[in-house]
C-alpha positions as CSV (number, residue, x, y, z in Angstrom):
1,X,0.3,0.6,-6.4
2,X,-1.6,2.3,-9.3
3,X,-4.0,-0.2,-11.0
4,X,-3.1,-1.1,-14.4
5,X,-5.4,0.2,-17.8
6,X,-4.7,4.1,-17.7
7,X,-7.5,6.1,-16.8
8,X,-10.3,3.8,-17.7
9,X,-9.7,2.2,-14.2
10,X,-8.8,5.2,-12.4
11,X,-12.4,5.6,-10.8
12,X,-14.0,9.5,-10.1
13,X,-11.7,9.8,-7.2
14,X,-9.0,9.3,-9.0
15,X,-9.9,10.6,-12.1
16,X,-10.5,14.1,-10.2
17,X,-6.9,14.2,-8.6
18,X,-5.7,13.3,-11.9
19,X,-7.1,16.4,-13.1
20,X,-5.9,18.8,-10.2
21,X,-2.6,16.7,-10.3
22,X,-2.1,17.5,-14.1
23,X,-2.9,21.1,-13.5
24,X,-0.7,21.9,-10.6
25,X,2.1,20.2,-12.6
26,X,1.3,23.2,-15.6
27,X,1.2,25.8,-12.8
28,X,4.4,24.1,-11.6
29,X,6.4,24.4,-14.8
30,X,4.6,27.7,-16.0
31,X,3.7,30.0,-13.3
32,X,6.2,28.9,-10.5
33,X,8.8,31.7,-10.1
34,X,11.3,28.3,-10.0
35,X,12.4,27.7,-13.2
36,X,11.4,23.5,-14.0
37,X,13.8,21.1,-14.8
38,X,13.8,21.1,-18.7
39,X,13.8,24.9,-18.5
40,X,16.7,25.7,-16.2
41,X,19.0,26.1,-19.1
42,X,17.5,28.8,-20.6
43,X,16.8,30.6,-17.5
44,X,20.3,31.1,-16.0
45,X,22.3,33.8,-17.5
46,X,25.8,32.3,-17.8
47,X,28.9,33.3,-20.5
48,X,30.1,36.5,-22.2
49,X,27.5,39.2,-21.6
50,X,29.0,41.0,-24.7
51,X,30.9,38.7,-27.0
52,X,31.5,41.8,-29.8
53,X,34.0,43.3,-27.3
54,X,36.3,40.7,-27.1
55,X,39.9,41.9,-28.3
56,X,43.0,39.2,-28.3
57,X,45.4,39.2,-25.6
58,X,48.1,37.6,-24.5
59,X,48.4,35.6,-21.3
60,X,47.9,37.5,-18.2
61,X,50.1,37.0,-15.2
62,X,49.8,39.1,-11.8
63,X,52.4,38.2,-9.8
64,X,51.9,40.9,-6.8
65,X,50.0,44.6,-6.6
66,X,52.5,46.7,-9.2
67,X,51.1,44.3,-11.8
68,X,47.4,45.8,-12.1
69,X,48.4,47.5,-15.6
70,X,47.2,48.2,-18.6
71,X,49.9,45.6,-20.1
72,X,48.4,42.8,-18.4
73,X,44.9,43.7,-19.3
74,X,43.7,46.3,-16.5
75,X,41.1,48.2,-18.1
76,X,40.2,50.3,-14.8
77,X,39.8,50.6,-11.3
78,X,42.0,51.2,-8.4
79,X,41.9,47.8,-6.3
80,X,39.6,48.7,-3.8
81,X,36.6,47.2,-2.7
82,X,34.6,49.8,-4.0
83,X,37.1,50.1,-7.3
84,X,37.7,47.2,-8.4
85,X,40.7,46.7,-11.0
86,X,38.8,45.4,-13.9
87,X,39.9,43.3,-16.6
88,X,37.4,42.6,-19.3
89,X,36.6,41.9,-23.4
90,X,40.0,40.0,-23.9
91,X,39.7,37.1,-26.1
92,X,42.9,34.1,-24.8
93,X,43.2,31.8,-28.4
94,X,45.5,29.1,-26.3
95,X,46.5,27.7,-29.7
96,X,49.0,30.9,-30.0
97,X,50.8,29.8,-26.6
98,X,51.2,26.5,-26.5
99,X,53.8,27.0,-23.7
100,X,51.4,28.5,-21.4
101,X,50.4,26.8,-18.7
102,X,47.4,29.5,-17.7
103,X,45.9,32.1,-19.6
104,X,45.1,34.7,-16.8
105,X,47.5,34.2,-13.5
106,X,46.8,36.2,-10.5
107,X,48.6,35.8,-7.1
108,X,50.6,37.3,-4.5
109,X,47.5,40.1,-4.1
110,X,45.0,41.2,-1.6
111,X,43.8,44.0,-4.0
112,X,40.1,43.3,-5.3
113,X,40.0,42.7,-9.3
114,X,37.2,41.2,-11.4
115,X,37.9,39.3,-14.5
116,X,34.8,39.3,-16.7
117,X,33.5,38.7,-20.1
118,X,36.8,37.3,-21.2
119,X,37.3,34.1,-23.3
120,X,40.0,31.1,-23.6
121,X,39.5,29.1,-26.5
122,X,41.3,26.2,-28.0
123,X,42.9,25.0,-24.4
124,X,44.1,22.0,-25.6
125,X,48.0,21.8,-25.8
126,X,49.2,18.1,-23.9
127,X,51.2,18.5,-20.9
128,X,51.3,22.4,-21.1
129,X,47.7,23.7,-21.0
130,X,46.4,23.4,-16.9
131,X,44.0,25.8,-15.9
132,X,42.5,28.4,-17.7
133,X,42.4,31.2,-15.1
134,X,44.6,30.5,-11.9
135,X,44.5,32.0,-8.5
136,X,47.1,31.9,-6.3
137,X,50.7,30.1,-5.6
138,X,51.4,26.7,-6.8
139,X,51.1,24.2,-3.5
140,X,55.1,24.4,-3.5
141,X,55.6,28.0,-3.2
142,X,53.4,28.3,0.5
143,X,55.5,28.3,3.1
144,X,52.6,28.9,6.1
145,X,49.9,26.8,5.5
146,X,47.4,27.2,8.7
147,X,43.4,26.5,9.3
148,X,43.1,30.2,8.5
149,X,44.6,32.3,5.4
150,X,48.2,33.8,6.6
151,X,48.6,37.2,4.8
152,X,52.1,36.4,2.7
153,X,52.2,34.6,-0.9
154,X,48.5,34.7,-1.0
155,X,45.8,35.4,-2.4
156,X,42.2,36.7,-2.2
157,X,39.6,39.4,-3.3
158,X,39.1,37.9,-6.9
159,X,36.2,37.9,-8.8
160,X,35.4,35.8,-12.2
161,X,32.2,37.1,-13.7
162,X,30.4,35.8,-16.9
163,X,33.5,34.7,-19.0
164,X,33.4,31.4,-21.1
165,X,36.2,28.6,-21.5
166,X,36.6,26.0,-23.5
167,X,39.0,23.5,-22.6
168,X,40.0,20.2,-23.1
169,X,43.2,19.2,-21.4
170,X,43.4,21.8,-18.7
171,X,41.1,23.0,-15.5
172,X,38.6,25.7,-16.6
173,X,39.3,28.2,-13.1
174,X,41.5,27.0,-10.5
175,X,41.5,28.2,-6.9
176,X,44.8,27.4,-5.5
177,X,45.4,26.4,-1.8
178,X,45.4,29.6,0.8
179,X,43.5,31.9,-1.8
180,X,40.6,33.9,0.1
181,X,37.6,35.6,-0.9
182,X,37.2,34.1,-4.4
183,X,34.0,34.6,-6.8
184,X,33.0,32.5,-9.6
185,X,29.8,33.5,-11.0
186,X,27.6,33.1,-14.6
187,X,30.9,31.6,-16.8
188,X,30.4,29.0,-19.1
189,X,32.9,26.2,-18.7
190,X,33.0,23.5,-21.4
191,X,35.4,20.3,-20.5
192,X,35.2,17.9,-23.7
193,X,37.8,15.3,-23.8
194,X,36.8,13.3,-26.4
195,X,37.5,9.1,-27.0
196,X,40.6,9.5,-28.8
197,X,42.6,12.1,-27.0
198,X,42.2,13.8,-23.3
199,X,43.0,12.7,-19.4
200,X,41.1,11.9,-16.6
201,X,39.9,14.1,-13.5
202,X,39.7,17.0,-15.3
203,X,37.9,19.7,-13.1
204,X,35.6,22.8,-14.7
205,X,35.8,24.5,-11.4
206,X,38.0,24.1,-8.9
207,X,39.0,25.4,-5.0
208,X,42.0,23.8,-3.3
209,X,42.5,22.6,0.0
210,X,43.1,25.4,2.7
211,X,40.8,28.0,0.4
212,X,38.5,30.0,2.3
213,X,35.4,32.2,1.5
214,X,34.9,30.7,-1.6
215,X,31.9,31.2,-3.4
216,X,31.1,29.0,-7.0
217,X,27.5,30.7,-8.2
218,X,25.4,30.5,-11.1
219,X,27.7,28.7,-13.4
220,X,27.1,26.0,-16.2
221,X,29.7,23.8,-16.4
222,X,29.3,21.3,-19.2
223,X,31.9,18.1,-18.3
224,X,31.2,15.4,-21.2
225,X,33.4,12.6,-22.0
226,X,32.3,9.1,-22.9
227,X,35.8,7.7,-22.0
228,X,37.5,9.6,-19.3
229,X,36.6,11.1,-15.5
230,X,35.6,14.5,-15.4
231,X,34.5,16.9,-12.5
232,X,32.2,19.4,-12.6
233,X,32.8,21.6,-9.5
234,X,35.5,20.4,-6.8
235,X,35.4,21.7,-3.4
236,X,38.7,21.6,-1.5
237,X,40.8,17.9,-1.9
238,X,41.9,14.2,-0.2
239,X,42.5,15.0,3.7
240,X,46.1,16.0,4.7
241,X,45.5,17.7,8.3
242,X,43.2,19.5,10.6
243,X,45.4,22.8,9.5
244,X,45.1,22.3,5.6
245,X,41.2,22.2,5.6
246,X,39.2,23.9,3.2
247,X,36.4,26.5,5.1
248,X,33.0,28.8,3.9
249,X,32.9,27.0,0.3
250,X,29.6,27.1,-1.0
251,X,28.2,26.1,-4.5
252,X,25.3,27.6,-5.7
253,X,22.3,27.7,-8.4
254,X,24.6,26.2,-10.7
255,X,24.0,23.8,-13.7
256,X,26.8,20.6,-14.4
257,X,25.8,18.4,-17.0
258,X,27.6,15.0,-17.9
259,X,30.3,15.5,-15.6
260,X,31.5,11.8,-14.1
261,X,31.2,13.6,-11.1
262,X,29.0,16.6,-10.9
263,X,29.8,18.6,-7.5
264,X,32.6,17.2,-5.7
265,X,33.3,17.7,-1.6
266,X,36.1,17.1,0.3
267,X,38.1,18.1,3.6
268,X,36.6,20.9,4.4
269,X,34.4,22.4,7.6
270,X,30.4,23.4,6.7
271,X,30.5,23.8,2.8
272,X,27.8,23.9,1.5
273,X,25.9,22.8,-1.7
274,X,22.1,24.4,-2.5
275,X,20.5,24.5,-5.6
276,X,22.4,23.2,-8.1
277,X,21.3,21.2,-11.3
278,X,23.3,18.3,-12.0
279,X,22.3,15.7,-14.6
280,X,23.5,13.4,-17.8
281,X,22.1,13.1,-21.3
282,X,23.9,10.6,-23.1
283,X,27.7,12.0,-22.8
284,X,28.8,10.8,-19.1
285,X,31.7,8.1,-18.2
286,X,30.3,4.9,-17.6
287,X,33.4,3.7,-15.7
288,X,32.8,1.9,-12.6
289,X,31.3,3.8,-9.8
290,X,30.6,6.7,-12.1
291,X,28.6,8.9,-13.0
292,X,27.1,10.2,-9.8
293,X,25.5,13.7,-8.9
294,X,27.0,15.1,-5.8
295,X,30.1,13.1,-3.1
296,X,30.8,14.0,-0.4
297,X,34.1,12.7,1.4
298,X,37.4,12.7,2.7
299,X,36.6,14.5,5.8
300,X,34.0,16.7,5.0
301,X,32.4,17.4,7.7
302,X,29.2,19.3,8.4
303,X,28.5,19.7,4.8
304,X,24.9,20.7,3.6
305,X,23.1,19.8,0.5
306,X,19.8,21.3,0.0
307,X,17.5,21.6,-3.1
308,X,19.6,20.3,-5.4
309,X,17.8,18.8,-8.4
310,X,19.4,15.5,-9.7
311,X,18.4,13.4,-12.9
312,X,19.8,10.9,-14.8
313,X,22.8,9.7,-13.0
314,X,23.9,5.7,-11.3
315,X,23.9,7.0,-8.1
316,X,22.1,10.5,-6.9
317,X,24.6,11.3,-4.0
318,X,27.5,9.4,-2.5
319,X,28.4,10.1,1.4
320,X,31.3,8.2,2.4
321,X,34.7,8.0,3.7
322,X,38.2,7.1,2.1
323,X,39.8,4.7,0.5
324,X,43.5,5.0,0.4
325,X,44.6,7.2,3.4
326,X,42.0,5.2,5.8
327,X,44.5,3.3,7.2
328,X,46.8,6.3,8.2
329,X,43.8,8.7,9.5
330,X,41.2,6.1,10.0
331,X,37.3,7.4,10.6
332,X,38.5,10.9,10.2
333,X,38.4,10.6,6.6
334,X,34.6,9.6,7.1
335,X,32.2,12.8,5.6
336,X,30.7,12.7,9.1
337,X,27.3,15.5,9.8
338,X,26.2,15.4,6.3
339,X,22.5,16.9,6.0
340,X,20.8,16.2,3.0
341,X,17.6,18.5,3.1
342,X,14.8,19.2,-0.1
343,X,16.8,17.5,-2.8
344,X,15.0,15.9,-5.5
345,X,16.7,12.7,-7.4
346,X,15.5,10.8,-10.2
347,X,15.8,8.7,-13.1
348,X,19.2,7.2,-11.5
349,X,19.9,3.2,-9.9
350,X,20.6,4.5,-6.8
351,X,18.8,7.6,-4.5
352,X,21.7,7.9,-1.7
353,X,24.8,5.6,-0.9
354,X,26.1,6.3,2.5
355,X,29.4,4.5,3.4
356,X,30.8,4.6,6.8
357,X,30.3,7.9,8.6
358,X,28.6,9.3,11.4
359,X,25.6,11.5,11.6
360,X,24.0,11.3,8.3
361,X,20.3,13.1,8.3
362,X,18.6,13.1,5.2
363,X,15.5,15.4,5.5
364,X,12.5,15.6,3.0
365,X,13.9,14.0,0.0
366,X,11.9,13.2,-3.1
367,X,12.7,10.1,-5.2
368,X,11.3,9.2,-8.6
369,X,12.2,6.5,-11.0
370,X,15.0,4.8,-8.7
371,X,16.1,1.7,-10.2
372,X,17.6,-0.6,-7.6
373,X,17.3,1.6,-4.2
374,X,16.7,5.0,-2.7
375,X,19.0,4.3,0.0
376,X,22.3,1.6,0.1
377,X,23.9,1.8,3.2
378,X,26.8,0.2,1.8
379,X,29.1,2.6,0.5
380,X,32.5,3.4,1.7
381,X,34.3,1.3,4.3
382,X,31.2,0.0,5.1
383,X,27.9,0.9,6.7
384,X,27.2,4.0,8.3
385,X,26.7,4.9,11.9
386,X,23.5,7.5,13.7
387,X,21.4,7.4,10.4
388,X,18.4,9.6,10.7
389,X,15.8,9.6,8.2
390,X,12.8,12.7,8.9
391,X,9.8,13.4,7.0
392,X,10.9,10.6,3.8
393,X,7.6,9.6,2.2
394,X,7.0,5.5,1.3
395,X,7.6,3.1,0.0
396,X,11.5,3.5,0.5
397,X,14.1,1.1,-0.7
398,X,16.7,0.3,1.6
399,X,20.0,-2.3,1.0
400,X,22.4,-3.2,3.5
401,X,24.5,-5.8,2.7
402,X,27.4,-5.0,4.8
403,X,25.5,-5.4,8.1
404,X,22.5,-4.5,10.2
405,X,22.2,-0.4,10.8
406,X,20.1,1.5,13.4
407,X,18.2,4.2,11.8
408,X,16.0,7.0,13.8
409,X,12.6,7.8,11.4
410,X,10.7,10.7,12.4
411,X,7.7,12.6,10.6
412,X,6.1,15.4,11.5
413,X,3.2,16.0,9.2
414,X,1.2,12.9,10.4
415,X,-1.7,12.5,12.1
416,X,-2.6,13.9,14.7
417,X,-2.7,11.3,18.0
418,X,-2.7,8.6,15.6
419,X,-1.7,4.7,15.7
420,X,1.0,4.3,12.8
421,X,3.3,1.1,11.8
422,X,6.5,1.5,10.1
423,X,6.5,-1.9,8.0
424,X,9.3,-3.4,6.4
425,X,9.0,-6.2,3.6
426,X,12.3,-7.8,2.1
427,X,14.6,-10.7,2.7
428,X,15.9,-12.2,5.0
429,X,13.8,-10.3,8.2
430,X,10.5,-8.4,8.1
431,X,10.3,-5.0,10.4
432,X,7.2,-4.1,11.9
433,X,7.7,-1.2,14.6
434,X,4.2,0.2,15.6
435,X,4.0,4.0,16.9
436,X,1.5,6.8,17.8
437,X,2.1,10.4,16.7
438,X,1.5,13.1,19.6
439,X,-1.1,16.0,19.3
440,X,0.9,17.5,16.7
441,X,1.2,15.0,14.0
442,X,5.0,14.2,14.9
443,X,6.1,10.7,15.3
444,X,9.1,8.5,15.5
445,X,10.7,4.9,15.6
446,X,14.3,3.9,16.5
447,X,14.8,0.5,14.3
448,X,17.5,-1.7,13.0
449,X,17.9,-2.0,9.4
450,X,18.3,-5.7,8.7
451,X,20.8,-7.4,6.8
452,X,20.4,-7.5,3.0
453,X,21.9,-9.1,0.3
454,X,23.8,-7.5,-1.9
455,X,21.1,-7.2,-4.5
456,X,18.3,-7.8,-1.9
457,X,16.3,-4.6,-0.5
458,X,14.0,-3.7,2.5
459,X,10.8,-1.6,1.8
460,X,9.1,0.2,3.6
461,X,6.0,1.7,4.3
462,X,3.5,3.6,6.6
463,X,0.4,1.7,7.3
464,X,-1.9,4.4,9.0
465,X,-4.6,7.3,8.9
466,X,-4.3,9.4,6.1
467,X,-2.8,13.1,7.8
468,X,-5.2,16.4,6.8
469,X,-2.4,17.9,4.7
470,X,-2.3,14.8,2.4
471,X,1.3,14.6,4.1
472,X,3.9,12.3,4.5
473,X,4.5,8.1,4.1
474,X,1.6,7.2,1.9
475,X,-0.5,5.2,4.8
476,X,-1.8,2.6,3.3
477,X,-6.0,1.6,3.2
478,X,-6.3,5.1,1.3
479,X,-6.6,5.8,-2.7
480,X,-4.6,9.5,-2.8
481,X,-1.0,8.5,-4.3
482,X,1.5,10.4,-2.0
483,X,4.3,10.5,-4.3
484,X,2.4,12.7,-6.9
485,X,1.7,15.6,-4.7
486,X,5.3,15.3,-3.9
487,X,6.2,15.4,-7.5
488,X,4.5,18.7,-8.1
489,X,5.4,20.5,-5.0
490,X,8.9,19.5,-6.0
491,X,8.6,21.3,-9.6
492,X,9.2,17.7,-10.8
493,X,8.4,17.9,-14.6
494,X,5.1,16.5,-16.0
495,X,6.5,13.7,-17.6
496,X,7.6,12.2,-14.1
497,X,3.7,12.9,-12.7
498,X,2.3,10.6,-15.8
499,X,4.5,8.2,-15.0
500,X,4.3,8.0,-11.7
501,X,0.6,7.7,-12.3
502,X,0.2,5.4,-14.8
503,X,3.6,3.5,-13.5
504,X,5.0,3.7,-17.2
505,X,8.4,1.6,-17.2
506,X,11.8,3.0,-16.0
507,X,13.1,4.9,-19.5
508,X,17.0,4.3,-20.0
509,X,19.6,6.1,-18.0
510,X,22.1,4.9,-20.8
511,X,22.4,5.4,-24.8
512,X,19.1,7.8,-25.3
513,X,20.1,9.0,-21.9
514,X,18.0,12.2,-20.9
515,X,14.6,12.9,-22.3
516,X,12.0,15.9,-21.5
């Protein structure tokens, strides 16, 4: 830990890396090619690229190839891959059709068509208003659901560019089970159910069950409600059957703010989740459980998440299995081969909660400003099983209250044919697994987590050589603070570095809520 009195007691060695520390963080949020944190916002390109050509129209529904006409919006193109049918520059005011349940319907098509710079305002109609832009048959009207898409009553080949929806009762885009070959990129999708009037699970973007080739990229989705639960990006749903499984979805470089839950995964085969934004201000759901970054669940299996940044949320992400159909499908429903790789979380109670699955390998994570934990292995139906844990830096915060877990640490950025202890401090049982890293710098223990309490925690640390590189577990007996160089590598803001430095108190998650 830091000594206390700010830079006064820092000494020269410290007061140097302070210095270099300071300026890498300025070369981290000026001169890195990745936008920072606070700046993401205004880097991303997202909405109506040319809100003066936006005519009205009325609501748009495809119902097979012969409707790609100028009536229902077409402005060119002949449905080909290289010819898109394009329909752009119409302005949906929902208000005017209260009986509509969508305002641009496409299904029953294989052709390719690109809906862009479009807009749906005023979404907001009770019981009537349910997705702003729909592809695909309703669940009822497939007749041959199967693992891969069949080629009648579907649809695929659609691509939503850079429109903008505001809605407040209905989905923003919804992907509807056996649709294909779907793009949703750079639209703006605001979700505001207020305290007085709205529903829950709400969804900005959403893909079905059964959807495949579905790709959700560089979109803002903006989710807030104080009262109700809303979801930012949902990828496929609950678990039905091996056949009904979602495959290829993959959500990218996009920005969710306040949703209850930001990016949501379900049953679904190797989805995956990279560089995404997700974060709260002072607008999330406080309900139970909620908010939280990124799930995982219900059968989704092999899922990656990598380099997502995370702030400001009561728990980071949540790996686990399933609650109400556990009884009828058992472990199945268990997100089992999760890999959690380069994400950065802070600012929330908890880093990771990982109920009971299989497989879990969280790889290279950065935590800052964790209230409670960086890790509860007490999430879904319990603890999980085959935790691995590679190349986490110390101390780490670990609670296990539903029972002891084995866990498999590993590093490879240590010292090079070193001696190395993996020490654990908390209640009820110390750890203390000694190990020596081979000519490399890799090393490795196989432990067993103890038991917690429920509010009690294990921490631990590496008590070694300092590595060359600076690198991983902050061995202790040396002065350089481990977690800063992490901070700046990981485009962590500069605010974070000064308080990891001069450990400045946790600021508030709730009320003022997010804070540059």
């Amino acid at each position: 830990m830091h000594p206390e009195g700010g830079v006064r007691n820092l000494g020269k060695p410290r007061a140097l890396l302070l210095v270099l520390v300071l300026a890498a963080s300025i070369w981290t949020v000026v001169g890195s090619s990745a936008p920072a944190t606070g700046l993401a916002l205004g880097t991303r390109s997202v909405g109506l690229t040319n809100p003066l050509a936006l005519q009205p129209h009325d609501p748009i529904h495809i119902t097979g190839n012969e409707g790609f006409n100028a009536s229902n919006g077409v402005r060119s193109g002949s449905g080909t891959a290289a010819d898109p049918y394009i329909i752009s520059d119409w302005l949906f005011d929902a208000a005017l059709y209260p009986n509509s349940s969508q305002m641009t319907w496409i299904e029953n098509t294989d052709k390719h068509v690109v809906v862009q710079n479009c807009q749906v305002v005023h979404f907001d109609t009770v019981g009537e208003h349910y997705q702003a832009f729909y592809v695909g048959k309703y669940p009822g009207e497939i007749k041959t659901p199967t693992i891969g898409p069949p080629n009648i009553d579907l649809t695929s080949n659609v691509t939503f560019l850079n429109n903008d929806i505001d809605s407040r009762y209905g989905y923003g885009i919804q992907i509807a089970e056996g649709s294909s070959n779907v793009l949703v990129k750079g639209n703006r999708i605001t979700i505001h159910p207020d305290n007085v009037s709205g529903r829950d699970w709400i969804y900005g973007i959403n893909a079905a069950r059964n959807t495949h080739a579905i790709s959700i990229e560089d979109n803002l989705v903006n989710a807030a409600s104080r009262q109700y639960i809303t979801i930012g990006i949902h990828l496929s749903d609950y678990y039905v059957s091996e056949q009904r499984r979602a495959s290829q979805l993959v959500a990218r470089n996009n920005t969710v703010i306040d949703a209850s839950g930001g990016i949501h995964v379900e049953s679904s085969r190797f989805t995956l989740v990279r560089d995404n934004l997700v974060y709260q201000t002072d607008l999330n759901s406080l309900q139970y459980g909620w908010p939280r970054a990124i799930t995982v669940r219900e059968s989704a299996v092999n899922a990656s998440l990598i380099h997502n940044t995370i702030r400001v949320e009561v728990t980071g992400i949540v790996i686990g299995a399933a609650i109400d159909p556990w009884d009828v499908f058992g472990p199945i429903t268990g997100a089992s081969n999760t890999t959690i790789r380069d994400n950065a979380i802070s600012n929330v109670d908890t880093g990771i909660s990982i109920g009971n699955v299989s497989g879990t390998h969280i790889v290279n994570t950065t935590f800052s400003s964790v209230a409670l934990q960086e890790l509860s292995l007490n999430g879904e139906r319990g603890a999980p099983r085959d935790l691995m844990l590679t190349d986490l830096a110390s101390p780490l915060r670990i609670r296990a209250p539903s029972g002891a877990v084995p866990i498999s640490w590993s590093w490879a950025d240590l010292a090079n044919n070193a001696d190395y202890h993996l020490a654990g401090r908390g209640e009820p049982t110390d750890v203390d697994v000694p190990f020596v890293t081979n000519a490399t710098g890799f090393g490795s223990v196989d432990l067993m987590q103890p038991l917690t309490s429920l509010t009690g925690v294990t921490t631990y640390s590496i008590i070694g050589p300092m590595p060359p590189s600076g690198g991983i577990g902050n061995p202790s007996g040396r002065e350089i603070p481990y977690l800063l160089i992490i901070a700046v590598s990981a485009s962590i803001s500069i605010v974070i570095v000064i308080e990891l430095l001069f450990e400045a108190k946790e600021r508030s998650r709730r009320g003022t809520g997010r804070r540059d």
